[in-house]
N, C-alpha and C positions, 0 to 999 in steps of 0.2 A: 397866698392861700396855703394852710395847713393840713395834708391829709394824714387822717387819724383811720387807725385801724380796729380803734373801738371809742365805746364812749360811757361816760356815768348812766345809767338804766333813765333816773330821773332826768338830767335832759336831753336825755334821745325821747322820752315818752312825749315832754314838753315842747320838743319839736314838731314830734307827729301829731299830738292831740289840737296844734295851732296850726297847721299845717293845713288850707282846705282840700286836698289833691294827696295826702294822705291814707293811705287803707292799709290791712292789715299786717301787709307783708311790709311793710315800712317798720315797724315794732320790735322792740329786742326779745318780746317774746316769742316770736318767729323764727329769732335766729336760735334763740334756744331751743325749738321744736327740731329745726334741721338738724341742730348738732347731735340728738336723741336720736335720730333717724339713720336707717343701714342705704348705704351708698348714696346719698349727701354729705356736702360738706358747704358751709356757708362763710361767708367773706363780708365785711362792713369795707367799706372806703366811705369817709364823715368828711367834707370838705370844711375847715373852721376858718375866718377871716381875722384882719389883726385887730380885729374890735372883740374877740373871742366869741362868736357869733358862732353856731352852726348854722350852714348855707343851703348843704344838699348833702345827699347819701345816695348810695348806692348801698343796696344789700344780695349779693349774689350768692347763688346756690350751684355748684359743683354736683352736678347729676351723673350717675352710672344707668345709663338707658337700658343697657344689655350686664347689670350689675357685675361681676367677675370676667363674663367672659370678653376676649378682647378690650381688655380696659384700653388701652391707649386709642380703638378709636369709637369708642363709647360716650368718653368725657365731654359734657358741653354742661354751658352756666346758663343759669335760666333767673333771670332779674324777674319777680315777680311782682307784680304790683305796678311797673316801673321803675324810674329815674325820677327822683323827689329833688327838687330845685326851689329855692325861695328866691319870689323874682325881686325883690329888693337888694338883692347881690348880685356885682357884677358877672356877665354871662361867660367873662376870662376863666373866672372862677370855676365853672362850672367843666369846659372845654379841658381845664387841669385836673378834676377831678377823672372824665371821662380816659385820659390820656394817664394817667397813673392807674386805674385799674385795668387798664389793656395791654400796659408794658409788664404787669404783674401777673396775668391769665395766659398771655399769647401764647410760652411756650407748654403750660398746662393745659390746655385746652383746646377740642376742635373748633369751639364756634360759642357765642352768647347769642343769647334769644329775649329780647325785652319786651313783654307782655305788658302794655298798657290797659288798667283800668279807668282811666281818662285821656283827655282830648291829646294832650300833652303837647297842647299847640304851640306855647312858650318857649319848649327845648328841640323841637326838631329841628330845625336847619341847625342848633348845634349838634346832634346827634347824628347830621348825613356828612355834614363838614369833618364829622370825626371818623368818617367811613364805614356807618349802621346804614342799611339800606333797609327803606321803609316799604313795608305791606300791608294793605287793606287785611284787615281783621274783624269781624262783625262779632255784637254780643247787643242781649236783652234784657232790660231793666223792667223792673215795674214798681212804679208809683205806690207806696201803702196807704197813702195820706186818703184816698177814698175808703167810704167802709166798706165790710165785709160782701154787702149784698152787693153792690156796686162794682166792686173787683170780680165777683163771681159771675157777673152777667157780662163781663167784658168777654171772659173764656169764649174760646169754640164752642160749638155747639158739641162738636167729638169729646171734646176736654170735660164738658159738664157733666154730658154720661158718663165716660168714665167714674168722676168723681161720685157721683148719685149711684150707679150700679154697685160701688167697691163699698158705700155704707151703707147700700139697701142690704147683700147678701152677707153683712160683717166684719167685714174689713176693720181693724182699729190702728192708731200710731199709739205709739208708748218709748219714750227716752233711754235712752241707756244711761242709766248710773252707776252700773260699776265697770272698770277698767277690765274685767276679764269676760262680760259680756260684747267685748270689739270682738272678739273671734268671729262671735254671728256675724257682721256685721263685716267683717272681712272676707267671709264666707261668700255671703249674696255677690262683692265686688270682685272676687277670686273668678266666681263663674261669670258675672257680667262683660270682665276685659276677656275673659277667656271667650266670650263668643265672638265678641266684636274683634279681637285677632292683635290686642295693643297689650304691652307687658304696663304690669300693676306694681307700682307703688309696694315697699313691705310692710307687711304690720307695724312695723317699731314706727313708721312715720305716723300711724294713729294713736298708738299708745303715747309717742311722745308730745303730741299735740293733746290728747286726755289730759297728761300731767300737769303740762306748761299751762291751760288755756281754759280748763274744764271750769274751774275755782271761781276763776275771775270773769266769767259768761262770755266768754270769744270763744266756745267750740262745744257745736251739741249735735248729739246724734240721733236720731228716729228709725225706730225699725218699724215696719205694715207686720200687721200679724193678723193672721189668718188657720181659721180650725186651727187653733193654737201651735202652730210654725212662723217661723218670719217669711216672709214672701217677699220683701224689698228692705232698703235703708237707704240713706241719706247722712252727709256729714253734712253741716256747716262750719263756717267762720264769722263773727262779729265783729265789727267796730266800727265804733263811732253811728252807731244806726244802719249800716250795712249788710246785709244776710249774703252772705257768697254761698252758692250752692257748689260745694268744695269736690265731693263727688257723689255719686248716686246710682240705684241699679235694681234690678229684680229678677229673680229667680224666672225663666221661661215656665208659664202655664197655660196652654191653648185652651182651656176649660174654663178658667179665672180673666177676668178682667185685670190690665197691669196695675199693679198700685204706686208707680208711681206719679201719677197726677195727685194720687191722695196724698201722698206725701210731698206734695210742693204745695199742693192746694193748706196744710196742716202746717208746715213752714211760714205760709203768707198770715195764716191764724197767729199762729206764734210768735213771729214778728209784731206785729199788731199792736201784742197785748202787752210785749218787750219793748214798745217804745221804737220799733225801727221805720225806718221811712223810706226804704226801699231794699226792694230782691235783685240780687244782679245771679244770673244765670250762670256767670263765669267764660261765657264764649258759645259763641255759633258760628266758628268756622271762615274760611275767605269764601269771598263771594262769589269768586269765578268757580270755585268749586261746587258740586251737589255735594248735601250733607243732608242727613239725614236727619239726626240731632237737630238741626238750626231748623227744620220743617215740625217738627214735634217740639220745639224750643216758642215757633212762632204764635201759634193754635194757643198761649198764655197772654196774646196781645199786648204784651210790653213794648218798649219803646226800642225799637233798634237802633245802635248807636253802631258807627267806626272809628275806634280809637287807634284799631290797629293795629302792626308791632314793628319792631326792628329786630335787625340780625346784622353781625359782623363775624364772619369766618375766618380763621384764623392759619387753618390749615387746607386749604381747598383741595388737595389730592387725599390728604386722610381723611375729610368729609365725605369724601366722594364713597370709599371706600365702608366706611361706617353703613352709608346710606344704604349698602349693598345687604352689609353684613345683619343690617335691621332689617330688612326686606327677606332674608333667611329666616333670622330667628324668629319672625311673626308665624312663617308655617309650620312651627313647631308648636304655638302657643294652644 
């Protein structure tokens, strides 16, 4: 097995687009999104067989959690989307592939984190056999394939009001089409993590995903507008019929109704009418935990799934350490 550190755009694309298990972060437009992004850095490991076949990838992202400060124990990789395996290649293969990007990160890195958007029932026990230890992780799908009235009556009863109260007194969604319109919209999520106590993402990571993604309809953004202010927003990611709710947020108003259910409920529209066949929520949390999110994630009646995730640590005293120093920096946020 031949590990490649990059690959022709076309067929990396023809990979993923054959690929059922496939989503967005598998795509070399992703990797070009990270590379546009401040404190990312993205990594391909392409497994090639001697039939010159591509087998599997990995596409890893080199995160700065607490961006400058303390970098060394900051660093950890975050595989998004997964480990993309074609099960028609043998699973040695695969095992090589995992074991050259770990000999490659170890001494960069405190820890990867492998966020599955499916089962990924095929490659676990290679994945524990290579020392990832695996964690329940819950997230919510829904169905677009029923129509609109249908999908609306599934809602909470909490979820419908809201939606009905935010267009009874005005509420509207409107797209961002231009790239210097992200500020708003940076703006809403600036104050959103700042409540919730979690550091944000930088702007460059939206502007570079407007660039990469905007053209080709894999990335759209929705702001709630209200007495002519934005009041929430919402990003997406597409592909292949997929709607990721990528992030989302709103302005606290105890007076107003939040808008965002309007804006998921306007997304589900959107999709719809885009041809897509399902919302994935992006995650609600492990189980054993309360989460708040995953309880306002449910009240949309999708389908809950556990795909999961894994993690392998690299440095388990500078983990520990990091773990501390993020638990600092949140009270500053």
């Amino acid at each position: 097995m031949k590990i490649m550190n990059s690959l022709p755009v076309d067929r990396w694309m023809s990979f993923a687009n054959n690929h059922s298990s496939a989503n967005i972060f598998h795509t070399p437009y992703m990797m070009d999104v990270f590379k546009g992004a401040k404190d990312h850095l993205p990594f391909l490991f392409a497994a090639i067989n001697e039939k010159d076949e591509i087998c599997g990838l990995i596409l890893s992202v080199q995160v700065k959690t607490l961006g400058s400060f303390l970098t060394r124990y900051s660093s950890r990789a975050v595989i998004y989307g997964g480990v993309l395996w074609k099960s028609s290649c043998e699973f040695d293969g695969l095992r090589e592939l995992i074991a050259n990007y770990d000999n490659f990160v170890k001494d960069r890195l405190l820890f990867t984190e492998i966020r599955n958007m499916d089962d990924a029932v095929n490659i676990r026990n290679h994945l524990t056999s290579s020392g990832y230890q695996y964690e329940d992780y819950l997230n919510y799908l829904i169905d677009l394939s029923d129509d609109e009235k249908t999908i609306f009556r599934s809602f909470s009863k909490g979820r419908k009001s809201e939606i009905r109260r935010a267009e009874r007194i005005g509420y509207s969604v409107e797209e961002v089409k231009d790239i210097k319109n992200l500020s708003i919209f940076y703006g809403i999520m600036r104050e959103t993590y700042s409540r919730i106590k979690i550091p944000l993402t930088d702007l460059s990571l939206f502007e570079s995903a407007y660039n990469q993604l905007y053209n080709n309809g894999h990335f759209r953004v929705f702001l709630a507008r209200y007495k002519g202010s934005s009041v929430g927003a919402i990003a997406l990611l597409i592909f292949k019929g997929v709607v990721l709710t990528w992030y989302y947020g709103s302005y606290r108003n105890e007076s107003a109704p939040s808008p965002e259910s309007l804006l998921i409920w306007h997304t589900i529209k959107w999709a719809k009418v885009n041809k897509c066949h399902t919302l994935d929520f992006g995650g609600a949390g492990r189980p054993s935990e309360k989460y708040g999110t995953r309880d306002y994630k449910s009240k949309f009646r999708g389908r809950l799934v556990n795909f999961g995730r894994f993690t392998k640590t690299y440095s388990p005293n500078a983990a520990r350490i990091s773990k501390k120093a993020y638990e600092v920096y949140r009270r500053f946020l």
